[in-house]
DSSP file (Angstrom, degrees, kcal/mol; ACC not computed):
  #  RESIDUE AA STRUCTURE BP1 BP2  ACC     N-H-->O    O-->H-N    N-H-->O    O-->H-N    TCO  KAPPA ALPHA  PHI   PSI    X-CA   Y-CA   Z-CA
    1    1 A X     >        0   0    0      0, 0.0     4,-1.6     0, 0.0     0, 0.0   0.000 360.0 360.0 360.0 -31.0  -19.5  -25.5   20.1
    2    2 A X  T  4  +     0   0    0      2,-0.3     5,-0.2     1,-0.2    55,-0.1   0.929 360.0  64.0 -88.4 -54.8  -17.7  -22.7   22.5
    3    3 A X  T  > S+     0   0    0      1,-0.2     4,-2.5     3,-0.1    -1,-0.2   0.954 101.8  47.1  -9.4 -76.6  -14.8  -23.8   21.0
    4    4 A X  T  4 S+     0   0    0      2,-0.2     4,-0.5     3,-0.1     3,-0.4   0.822 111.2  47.7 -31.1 -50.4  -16.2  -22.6   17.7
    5    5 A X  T  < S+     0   0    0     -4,-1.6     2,-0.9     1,-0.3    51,-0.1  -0.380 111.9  49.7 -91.9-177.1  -17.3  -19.3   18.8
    6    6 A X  T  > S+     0   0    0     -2,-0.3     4,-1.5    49,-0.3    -1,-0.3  -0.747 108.6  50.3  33.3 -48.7  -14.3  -18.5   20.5
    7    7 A X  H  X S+     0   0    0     -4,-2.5     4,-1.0    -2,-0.9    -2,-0.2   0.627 112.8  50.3 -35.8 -43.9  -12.2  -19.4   17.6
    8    8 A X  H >> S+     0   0    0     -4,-0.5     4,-2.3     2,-0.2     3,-0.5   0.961 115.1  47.1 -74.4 -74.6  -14.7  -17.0   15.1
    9    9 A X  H 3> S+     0   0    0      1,-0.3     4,-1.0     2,-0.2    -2,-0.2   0.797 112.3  40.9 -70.4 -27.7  -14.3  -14.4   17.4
   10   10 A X  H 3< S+     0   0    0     -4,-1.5     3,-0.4     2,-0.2    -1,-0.3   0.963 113.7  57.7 -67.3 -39.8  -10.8  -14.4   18.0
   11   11 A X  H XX S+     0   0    0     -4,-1.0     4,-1.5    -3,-0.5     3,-0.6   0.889 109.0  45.4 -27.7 -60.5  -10.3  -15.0   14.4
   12   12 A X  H 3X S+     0   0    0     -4,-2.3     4,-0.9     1,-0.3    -1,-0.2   0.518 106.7  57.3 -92.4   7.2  -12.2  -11.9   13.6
   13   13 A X  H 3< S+     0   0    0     -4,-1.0    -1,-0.3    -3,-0.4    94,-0.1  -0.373 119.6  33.9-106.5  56.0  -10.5   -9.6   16.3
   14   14 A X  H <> S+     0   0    0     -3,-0.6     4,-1.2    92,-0.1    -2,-0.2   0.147 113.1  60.5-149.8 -30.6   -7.3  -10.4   14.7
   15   15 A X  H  X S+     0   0    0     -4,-1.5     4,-1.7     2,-0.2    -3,-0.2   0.818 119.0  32.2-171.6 -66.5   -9.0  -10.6   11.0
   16   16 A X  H  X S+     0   0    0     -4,-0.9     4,-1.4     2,-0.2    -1,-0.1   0.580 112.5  52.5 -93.7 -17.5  -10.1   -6.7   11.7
   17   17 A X  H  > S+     0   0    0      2,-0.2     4,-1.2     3,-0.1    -1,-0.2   0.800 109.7  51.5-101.6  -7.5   -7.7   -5.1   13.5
   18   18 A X  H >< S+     0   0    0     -4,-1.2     3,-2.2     2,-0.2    -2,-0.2   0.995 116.9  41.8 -35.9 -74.0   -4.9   -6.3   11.0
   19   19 A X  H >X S+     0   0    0     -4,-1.7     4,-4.2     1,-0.2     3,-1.1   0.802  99.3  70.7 -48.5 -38.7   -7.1   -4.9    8.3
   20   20 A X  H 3< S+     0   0    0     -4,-1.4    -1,-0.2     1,-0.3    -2,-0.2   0.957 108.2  44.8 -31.9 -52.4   -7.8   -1.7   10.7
   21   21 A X  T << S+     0   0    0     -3,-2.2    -1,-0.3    -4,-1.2    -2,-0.2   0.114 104.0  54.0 -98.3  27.7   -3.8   -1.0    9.7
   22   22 A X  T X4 S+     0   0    0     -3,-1.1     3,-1.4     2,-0.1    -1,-0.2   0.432 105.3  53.1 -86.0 -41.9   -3.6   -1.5    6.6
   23   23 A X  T 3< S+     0   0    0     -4,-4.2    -2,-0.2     1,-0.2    19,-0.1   0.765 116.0  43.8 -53.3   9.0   -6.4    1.0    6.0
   24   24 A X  T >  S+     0   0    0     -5,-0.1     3,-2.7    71,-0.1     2,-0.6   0.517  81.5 134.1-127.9   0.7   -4.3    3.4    8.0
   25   25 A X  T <  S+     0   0    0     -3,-1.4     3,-0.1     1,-0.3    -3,-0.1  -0.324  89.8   1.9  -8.7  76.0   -0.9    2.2    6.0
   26   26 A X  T 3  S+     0   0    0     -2,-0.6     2,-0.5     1,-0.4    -1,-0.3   0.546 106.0 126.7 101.0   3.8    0.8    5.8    5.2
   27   27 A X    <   -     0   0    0     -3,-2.7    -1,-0.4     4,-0.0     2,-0.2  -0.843  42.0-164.9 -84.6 122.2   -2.1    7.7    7.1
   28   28 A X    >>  -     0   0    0     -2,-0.5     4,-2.0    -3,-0.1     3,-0.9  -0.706  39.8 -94.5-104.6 178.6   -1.0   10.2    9.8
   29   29 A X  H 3> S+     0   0    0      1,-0.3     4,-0.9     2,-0.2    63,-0.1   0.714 127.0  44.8 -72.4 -16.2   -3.6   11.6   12.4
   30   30 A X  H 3> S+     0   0    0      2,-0.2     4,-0.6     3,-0.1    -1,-0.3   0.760 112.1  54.6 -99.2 -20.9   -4.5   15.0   10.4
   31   31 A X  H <4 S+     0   0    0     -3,-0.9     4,-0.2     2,-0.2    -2,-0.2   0.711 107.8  54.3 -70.2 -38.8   -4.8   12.7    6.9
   32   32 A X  H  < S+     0   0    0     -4,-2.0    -2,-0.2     2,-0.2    -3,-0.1   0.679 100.9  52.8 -81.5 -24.3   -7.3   10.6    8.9
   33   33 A X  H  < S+     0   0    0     -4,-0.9    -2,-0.2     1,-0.2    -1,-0.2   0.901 117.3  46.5 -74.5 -31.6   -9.9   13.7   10.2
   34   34 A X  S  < S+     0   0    0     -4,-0.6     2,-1.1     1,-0.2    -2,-0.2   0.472  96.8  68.8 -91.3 -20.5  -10.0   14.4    6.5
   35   35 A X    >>  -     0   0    0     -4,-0.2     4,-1.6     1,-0.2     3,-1.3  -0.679  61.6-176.1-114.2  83.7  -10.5   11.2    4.9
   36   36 A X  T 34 S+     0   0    0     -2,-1.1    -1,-0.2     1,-0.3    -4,-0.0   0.705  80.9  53.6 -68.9 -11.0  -14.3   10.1    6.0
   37   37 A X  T 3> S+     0   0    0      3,-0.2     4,-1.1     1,-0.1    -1,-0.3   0.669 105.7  45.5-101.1 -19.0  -14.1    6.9    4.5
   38   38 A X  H <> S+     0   0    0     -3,-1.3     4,-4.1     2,-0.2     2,-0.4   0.731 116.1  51.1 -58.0 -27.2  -10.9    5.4    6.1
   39   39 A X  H >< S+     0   0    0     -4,-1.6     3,-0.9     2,-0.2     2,-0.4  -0.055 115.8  45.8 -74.4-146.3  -12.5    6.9    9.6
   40   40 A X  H >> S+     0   0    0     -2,-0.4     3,-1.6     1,-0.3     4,-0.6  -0.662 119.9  43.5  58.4-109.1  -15.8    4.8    8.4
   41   41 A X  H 3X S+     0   0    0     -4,-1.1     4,-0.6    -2,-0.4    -1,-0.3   0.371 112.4  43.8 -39.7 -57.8  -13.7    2.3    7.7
   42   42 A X  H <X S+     0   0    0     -4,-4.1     4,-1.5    -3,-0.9    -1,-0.3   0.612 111.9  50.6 -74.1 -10.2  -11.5    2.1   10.3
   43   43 A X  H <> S+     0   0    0     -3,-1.6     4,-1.3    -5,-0.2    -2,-0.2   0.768 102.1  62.6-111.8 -12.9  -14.1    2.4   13.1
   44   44 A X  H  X S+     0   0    0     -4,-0.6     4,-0.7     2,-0.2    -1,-0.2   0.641 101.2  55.6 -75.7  -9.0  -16.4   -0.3   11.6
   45   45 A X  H >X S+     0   0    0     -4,-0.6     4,-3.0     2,-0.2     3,-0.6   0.937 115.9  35.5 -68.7 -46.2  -13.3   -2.8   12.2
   46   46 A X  H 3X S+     0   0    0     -4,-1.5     4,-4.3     1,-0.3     5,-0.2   0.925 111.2  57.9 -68.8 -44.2  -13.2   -1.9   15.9
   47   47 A X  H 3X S+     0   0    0     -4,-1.3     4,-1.5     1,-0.3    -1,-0.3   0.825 109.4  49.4 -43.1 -52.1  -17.0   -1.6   16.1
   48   48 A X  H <X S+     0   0    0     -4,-0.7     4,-2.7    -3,-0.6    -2,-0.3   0.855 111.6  49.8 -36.9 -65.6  -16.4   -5.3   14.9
   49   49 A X  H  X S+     0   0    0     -4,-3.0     4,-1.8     2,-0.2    -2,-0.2   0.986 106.1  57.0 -30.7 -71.6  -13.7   -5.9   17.8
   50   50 A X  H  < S+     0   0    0     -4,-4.3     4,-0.4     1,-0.3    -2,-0.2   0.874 107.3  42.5 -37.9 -63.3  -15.8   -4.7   20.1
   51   51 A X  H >< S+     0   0    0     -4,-1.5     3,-3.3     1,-0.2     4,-0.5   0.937 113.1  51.7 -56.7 -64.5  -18.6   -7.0   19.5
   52   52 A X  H 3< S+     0   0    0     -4,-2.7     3,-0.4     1,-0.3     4,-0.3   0.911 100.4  62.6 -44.7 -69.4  -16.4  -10.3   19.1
   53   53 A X  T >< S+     0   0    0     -4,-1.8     3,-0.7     1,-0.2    -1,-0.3   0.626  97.4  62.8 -37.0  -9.7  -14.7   -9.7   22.3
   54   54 A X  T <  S+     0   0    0     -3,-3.3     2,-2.4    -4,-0.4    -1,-0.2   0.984  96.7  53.6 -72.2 -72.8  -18.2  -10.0   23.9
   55   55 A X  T 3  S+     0   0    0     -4,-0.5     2,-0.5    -3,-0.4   -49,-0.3   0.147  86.5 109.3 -70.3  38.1  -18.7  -13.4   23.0
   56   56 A X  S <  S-     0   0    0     -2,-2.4   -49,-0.0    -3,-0.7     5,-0.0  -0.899  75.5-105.3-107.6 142.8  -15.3  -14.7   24.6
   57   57 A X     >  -     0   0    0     -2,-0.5     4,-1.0     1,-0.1    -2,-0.0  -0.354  19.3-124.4 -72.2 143.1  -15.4  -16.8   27.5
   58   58 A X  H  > S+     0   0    0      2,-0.2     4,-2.5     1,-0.2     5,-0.2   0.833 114.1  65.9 -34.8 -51.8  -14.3  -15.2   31.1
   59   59 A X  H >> S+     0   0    0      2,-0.2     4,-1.4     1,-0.1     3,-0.9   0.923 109.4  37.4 -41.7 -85.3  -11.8  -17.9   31.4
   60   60 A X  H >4 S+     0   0    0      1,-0.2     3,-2.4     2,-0.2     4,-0.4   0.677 110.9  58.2  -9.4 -97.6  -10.0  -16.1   28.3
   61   61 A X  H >< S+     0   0    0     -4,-1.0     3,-2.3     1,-0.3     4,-0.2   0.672 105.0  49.4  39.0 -84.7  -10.7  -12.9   29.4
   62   62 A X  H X< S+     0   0    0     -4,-2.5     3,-1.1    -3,-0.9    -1,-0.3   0.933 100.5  64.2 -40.8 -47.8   -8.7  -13.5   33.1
   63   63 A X  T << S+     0   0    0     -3,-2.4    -1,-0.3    -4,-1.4    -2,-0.2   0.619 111.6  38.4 -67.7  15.6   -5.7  -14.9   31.5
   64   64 A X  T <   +     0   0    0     -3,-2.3     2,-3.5    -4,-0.4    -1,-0.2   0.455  66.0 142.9-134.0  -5.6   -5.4  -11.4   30.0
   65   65 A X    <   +     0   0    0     -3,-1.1    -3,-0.1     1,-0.3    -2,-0.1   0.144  63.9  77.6 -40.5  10.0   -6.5   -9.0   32.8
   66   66 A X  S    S+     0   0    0     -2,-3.5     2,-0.5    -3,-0.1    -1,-0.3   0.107  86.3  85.3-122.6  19.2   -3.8   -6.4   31.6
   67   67 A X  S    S-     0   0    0     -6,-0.2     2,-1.0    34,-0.1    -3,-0.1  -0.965  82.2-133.1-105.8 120.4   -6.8   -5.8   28.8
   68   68 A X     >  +     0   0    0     -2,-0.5     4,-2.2     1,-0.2     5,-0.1  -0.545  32.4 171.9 -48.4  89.6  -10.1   -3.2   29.6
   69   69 A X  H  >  +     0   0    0     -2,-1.0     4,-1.8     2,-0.2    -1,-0.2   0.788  69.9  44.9 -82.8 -24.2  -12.2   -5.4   28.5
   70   70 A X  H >> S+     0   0    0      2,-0.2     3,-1.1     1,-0.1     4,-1.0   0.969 112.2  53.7 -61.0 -52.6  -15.4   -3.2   29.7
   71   71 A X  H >> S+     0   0    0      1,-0.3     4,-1.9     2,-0.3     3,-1.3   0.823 112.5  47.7 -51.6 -46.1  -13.8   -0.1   28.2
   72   72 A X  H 3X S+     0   0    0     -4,-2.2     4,-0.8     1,-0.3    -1,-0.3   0.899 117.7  36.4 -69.5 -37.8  -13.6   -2.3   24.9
   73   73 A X  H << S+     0   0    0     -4,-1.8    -1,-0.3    -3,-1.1    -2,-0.3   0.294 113.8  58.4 -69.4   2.0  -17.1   -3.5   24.8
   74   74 A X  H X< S+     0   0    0     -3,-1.3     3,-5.4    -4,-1.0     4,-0.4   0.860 103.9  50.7 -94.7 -75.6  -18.2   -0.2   26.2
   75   75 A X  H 3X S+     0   0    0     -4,-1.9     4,-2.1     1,-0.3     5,-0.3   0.704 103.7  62.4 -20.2 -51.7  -16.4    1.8   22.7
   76   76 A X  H 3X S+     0   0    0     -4,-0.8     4,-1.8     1,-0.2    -1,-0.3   0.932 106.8  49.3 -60.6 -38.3  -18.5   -0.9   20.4
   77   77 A X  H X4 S+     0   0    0     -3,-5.4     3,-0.6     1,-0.3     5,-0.4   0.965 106.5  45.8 -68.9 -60.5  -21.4    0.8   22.0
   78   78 A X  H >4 S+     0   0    0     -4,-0.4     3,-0.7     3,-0.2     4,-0.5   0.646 110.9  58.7 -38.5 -30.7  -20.6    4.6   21.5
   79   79 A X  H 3< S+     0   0    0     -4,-2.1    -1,-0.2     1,-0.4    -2,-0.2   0.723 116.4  35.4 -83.2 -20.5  -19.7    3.8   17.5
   80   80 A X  T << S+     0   0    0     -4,-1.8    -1,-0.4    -3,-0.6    -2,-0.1  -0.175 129.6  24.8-110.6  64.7  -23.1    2.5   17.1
   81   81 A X  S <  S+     0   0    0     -3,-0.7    -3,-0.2     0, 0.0    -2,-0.1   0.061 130.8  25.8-147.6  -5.2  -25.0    4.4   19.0
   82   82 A X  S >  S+     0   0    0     -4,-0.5     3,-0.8    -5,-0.4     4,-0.4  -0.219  76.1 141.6-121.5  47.1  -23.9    7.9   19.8
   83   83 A X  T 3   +     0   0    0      1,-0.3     3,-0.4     2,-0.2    -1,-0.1   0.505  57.9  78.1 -41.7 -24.7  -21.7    7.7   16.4
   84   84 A X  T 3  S+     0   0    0      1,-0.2    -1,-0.3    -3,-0.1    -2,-0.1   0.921 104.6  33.1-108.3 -56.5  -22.8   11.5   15.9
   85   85 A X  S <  S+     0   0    0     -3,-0.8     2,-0.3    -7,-0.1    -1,-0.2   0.407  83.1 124.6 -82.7   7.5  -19.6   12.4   18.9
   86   86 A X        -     0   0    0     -4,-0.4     2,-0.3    -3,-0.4    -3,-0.1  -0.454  51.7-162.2 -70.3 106.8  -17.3    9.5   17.7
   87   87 A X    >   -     0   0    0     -2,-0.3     3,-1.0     1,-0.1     4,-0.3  -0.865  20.3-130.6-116.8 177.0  -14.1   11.7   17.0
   88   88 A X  T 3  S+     0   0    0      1,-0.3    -1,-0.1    -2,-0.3     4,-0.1   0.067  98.3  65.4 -92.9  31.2  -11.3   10.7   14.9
   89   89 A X  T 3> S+     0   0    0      2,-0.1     4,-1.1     3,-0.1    -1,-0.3   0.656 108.2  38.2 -90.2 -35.3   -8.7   11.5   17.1
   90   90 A X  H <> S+     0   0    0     -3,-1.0     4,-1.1     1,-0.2    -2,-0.2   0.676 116.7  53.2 -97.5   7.0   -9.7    9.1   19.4
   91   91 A X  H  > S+     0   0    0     -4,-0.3     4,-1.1     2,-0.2    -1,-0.2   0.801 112.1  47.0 -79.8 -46.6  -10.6    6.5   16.5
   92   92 A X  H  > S+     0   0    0      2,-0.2     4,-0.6     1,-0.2    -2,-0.2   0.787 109.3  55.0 -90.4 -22.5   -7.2    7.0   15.1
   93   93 A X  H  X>S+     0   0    0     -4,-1.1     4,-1.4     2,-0.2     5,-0.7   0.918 114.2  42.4 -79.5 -65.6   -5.3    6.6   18.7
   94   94 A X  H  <5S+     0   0    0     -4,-1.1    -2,-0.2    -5,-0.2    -1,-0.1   0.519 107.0  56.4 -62.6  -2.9   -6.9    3.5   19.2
   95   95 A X  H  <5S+     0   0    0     -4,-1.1    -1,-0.2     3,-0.1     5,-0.2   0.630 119.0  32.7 -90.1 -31.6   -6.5    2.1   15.8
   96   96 A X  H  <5S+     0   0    0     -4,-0.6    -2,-0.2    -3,-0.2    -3,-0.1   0.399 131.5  20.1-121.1   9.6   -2.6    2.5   16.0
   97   97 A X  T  <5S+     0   0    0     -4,-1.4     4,-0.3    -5,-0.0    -3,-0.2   0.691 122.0  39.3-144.5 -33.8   -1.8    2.1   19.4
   98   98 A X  S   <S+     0   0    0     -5,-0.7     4,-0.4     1,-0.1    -4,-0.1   0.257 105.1  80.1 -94.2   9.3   -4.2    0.2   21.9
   99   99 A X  S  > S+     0   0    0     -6,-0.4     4,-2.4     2,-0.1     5,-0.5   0.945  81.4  62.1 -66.3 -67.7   -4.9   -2.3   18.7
  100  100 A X  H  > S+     0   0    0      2,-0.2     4,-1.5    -5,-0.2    -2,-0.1   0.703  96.0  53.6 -35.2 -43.4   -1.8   -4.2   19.2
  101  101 A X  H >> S+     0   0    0     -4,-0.3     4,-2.7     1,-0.2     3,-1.8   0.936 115.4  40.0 -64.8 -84.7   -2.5   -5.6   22.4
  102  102 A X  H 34 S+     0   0    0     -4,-0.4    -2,-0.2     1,-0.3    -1,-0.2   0.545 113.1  51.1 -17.5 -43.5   -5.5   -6.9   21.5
  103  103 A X  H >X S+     0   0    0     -4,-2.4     4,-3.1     1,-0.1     3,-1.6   0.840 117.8  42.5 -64.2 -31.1   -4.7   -8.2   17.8
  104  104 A X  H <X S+     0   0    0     -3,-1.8     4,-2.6    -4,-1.5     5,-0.3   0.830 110.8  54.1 -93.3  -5.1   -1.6  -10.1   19.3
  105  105 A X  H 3< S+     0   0    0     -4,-2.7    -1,-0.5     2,-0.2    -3,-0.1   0.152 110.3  46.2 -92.7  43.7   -3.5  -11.4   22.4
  106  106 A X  H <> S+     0   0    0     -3,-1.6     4,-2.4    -5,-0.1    -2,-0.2  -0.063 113.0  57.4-155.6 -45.6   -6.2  -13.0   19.8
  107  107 A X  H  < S+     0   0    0     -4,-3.1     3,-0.4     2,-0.2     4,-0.4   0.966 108.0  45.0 -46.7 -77.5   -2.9  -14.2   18.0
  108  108 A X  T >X S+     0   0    0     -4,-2.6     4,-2.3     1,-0.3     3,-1.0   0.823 109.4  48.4 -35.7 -48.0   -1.9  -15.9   20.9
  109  109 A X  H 3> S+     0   0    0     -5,-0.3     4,-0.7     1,-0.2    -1,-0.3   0.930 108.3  57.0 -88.5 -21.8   -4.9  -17.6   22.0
  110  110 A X  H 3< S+     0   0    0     -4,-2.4    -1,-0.2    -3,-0.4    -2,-0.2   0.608 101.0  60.5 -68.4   9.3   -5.4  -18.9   18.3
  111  111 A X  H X4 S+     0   0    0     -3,-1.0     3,-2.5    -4,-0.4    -2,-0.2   0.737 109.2  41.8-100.7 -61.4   -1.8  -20.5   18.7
  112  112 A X  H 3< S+     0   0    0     -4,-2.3    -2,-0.2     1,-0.3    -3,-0.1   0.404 105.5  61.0 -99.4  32.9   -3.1  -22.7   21.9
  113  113 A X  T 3<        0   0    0     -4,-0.7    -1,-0.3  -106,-0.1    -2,-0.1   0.251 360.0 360.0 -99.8  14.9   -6.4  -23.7   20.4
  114  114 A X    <         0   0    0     -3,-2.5    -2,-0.1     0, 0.0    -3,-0.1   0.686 360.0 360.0-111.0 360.0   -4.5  -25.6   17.2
């Protein structure tokens, strides 16, 4: 069973932050304060991230130490719940550059669970 969930959630942190870039596909950072429904969009994938990364085992977690993993489960918290100060500069910095580590290490560990 921890198999599973480990598998769903990496699944969907690679599932969302792929989709994160495509909504941002041709977007630059001043196109993205203007456009409330790509930020909406884009900050309900990570919000999504966030949350999965909770339910991954420590083990996981260690092999990966070069990740914040509070700072990332901290962020899920601040998009739901102070949402009001969420700005899109820092939405849109983290969508196109600290995404990558994080989709490709979710890649990677769905590579040695098949």
């Amino acid at each position: 069973m921890r198999f599973d969930r480990t598998a769903r959630a990496l699944a969907a942190i690679e599932h969302h932050a792929l989709e994160a870039e495509e909504f941002l596909v041709g977007v630059d950072r001043d196109a993205f304060r203007e456009d409330r429904k790509t930020f909406h969009a884009v900050t309900r994938c990570l919000e999504i991230i966030s949350e999965a990364t909770r339910r991954l085992p420590d083990e996981l977690k260690a092999r990966h130490q070069h990740l914040p993993w509070r700072d990332i489960a901290d962020a899920g918290n601040v998009y739901r719940h102070d949402y009001d100060n969420v700005a899109a500069d820092f939405v849109f910095r983290t969508a196109t550059h600290d995404l990558i580590a994080i989709r490709d290490m979710a890649r990677w560990e769905l590579t040695r669970l098949d």
